[in-house]
C-alpha positions as CSV (number, residue, x, y, z in Angstrom):
1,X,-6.5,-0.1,1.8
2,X,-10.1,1.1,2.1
3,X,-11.1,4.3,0.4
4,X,-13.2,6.9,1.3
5,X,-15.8,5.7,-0.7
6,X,-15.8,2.4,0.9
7,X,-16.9,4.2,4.0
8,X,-18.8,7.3,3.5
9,X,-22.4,8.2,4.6
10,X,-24.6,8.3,1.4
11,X,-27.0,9.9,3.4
12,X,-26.3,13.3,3.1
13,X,-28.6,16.1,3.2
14,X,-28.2,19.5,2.0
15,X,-29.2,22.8,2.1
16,X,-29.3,26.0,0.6
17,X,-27.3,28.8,2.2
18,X,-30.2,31.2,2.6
19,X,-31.8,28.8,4.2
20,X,-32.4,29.9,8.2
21,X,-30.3,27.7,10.9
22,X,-33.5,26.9,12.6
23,X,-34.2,25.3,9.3
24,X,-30.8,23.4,9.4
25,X,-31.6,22.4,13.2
26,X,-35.0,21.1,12.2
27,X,-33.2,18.8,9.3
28,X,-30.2,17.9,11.3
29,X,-32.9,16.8,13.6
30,X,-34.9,14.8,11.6
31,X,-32.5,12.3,10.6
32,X,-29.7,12.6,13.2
33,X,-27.3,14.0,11.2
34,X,-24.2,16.2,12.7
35,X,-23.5,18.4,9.5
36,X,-25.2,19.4,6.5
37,X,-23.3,20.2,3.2
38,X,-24.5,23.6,1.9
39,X,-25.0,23.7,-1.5
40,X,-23.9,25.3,-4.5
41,X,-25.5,28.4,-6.1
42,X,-24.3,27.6,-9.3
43,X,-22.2,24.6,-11.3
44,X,-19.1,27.2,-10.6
45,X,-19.6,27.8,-7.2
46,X,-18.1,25.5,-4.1
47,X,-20.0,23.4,-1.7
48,X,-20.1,24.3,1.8
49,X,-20.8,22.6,5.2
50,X,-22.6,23.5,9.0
51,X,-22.1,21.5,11.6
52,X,-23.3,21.1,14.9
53,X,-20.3,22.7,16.1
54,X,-20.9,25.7,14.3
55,X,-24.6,26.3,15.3
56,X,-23.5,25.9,18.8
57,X,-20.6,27.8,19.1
58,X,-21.9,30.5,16.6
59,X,-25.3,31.0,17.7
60,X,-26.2,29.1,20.8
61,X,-23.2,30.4,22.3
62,X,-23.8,34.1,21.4
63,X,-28.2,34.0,22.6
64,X,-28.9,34.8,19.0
65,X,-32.1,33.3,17.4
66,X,-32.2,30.6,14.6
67,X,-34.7,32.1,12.7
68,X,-33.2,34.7,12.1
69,X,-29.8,34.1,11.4
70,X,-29.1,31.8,7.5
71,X,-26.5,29.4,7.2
72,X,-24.4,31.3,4.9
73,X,-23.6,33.4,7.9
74,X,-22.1,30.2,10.2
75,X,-21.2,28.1,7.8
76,X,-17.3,26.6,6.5
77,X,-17.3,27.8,2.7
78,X,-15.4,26.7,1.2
79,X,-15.2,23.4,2.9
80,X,-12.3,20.6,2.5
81,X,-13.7,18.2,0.0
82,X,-12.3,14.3,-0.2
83,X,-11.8,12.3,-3.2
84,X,-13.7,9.0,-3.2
85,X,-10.5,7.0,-4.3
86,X,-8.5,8.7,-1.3
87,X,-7.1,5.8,1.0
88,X,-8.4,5.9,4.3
89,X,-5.0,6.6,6.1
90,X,-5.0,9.9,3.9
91,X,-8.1,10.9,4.8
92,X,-7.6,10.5,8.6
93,X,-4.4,12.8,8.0
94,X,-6.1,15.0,5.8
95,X,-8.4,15.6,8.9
96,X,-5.4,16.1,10.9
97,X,-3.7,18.6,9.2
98,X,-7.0,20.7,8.9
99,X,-8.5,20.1,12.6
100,X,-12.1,19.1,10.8
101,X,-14.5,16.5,12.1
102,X,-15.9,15.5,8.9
103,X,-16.1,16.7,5.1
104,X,-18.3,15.8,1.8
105,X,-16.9,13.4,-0.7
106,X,-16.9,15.0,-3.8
107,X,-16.5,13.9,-7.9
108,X,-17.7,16.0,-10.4
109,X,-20.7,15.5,-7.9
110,X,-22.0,15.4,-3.9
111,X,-21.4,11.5,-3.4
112,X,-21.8,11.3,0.7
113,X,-19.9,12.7,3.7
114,X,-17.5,11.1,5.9
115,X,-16.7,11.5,9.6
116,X,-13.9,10.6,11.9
117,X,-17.1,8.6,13.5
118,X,-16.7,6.3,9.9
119,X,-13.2,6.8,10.0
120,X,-12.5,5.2,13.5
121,X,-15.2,2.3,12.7
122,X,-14.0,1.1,9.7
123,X,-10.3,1.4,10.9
124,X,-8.0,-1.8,11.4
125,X,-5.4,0.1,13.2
126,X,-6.5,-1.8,16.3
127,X,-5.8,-5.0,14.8
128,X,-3.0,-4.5,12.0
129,X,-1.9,-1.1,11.6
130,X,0.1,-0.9,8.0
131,X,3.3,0.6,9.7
132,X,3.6,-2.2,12.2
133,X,3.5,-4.4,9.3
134,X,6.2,-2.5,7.4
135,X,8.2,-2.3,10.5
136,X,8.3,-6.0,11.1
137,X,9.0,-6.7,7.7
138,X,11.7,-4.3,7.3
139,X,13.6,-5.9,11.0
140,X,12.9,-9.6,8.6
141,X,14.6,-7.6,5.5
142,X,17.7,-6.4,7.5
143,X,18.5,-9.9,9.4
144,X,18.6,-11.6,5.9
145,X,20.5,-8.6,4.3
146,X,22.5,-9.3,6.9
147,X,22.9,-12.9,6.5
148,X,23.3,-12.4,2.6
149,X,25.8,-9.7,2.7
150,X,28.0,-12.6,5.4
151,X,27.5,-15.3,3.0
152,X,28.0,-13.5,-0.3
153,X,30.6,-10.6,0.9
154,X,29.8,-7.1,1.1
155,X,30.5,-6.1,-2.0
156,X,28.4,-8.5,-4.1
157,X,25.3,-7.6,-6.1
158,X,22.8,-9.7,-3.6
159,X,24.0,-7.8,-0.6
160,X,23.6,-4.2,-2.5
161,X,20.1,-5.4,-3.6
162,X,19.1,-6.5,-0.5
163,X,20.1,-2.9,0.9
164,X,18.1,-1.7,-1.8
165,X,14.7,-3.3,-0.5
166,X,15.2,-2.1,3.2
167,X,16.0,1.3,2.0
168,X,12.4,1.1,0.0
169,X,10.9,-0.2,3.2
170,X,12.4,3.1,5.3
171,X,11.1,5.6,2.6
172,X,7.3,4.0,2.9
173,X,7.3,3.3,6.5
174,X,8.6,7.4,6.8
175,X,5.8,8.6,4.1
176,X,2.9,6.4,5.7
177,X,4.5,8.5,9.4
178,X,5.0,11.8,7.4
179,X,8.4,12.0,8.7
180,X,12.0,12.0,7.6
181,X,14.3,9.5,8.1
182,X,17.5,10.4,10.0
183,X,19.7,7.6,9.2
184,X,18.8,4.6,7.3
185,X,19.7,1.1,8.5
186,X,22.4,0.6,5.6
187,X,24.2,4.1,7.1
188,X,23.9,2.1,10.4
189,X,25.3,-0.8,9.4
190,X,28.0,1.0,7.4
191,X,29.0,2.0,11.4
192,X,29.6,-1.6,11.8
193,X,31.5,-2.3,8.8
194,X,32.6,0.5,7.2
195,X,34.0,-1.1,4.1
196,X,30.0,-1.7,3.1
197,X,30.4,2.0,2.0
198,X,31.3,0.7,-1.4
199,X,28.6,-0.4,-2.1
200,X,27.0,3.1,-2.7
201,X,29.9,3.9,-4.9
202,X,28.5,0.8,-6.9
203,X,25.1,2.5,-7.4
204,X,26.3,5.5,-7.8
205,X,28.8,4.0,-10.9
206,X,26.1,1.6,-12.1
């Protein structure tokens, strides 16, 4: 899975909160950048970002002039910060859960800034999502826990372990989703032939 650091913007810009945003304009201008990450006063201190959003909605919106207004004054502080070695489906869910557009990548130090713009670029979802993947391995996993638990019996140790795999399958297919499983596909099959039940009274014993 690709991290954030595999994908980030290394050129990043900041600025310093007193700074005025017709200063921030002027940068964001130079170089084409949507945000700028606001700097720290002090080792202590946390970073903080303006966007493009925020000197729109914040000052365009409201007829106030940019030379007289400072960043510290628009700006998100303190700002959602993203490991480098976060995977990239985190950090699209991350992003999510927040509502942000982008955030700086942080370690000990400013390393770059990523964007849903590098998010959606660099994403395979298109192609291969992960959780189509899982899902079509876990439907292979229950047809041959099936056909293991017809050949060997129900109650042997290759059907229980193949129940075991499928029911690892389910937990990472319902973390990658961020959602609860309702009823596995063992409990389901258990509706079919109820006598499987034993075989959680095995793992339970064992």
């Amino acid at each position: 899975m690709l991290k954030a650091a595999d994908i980030m913007t290394k050129d990043v810009a900041t600025i310093r909160s007193s700074a005025t945003v017709a200063e921030a304009v002027r940068l964001m201008r130079a170089r084409n950048w949507k945000a700028l990450i606001v700097d720290r006063r002090h080792e202590q201190d946390a970073y903080g970002i303006i966007s493009e959003s925020d000197i729109v909605y914040k000052v365009i919106a409201y007829g106030k002039d940019p030379n007289r207004v400072r960043v510290y004054e628009v700006m998100t502080k303190p700002c959602i910060v993203v490991n480098p070695d976060l995977g990239l489906e985190y950090v699209a869910r991350l992003f999510a859960d927040h509502h942000i557009q982008r955030a700086p990548v942080i370690q000990n130090e400013l390393l770059g800034i990523i964007s849903l713009a590098d998010i959606l670029a660099n994403s395979t979802f298109l192609e291969q999502p992960r959780t189509i993947l899982l899902e079509q391995q876990l439907q292979d996993e229950i047809r041959k826990a099936r056909e293991v638990c017809t050949q060997k019996g129900i109650r042997s140790e290759e059907c229980a372990a193949a129940w075991d795999v499928i029911e690892e399958l389910q937990a990472e297919i319902a973390h990658q989703r961020a959602e609860t499983i309702d009823r596995t596909a063992f409990e389901e099959y258990c509706d079919e032939y109820p006598e499987a039940k034993e075989i959680y009274d095995c793992w339970c014993s064992g």
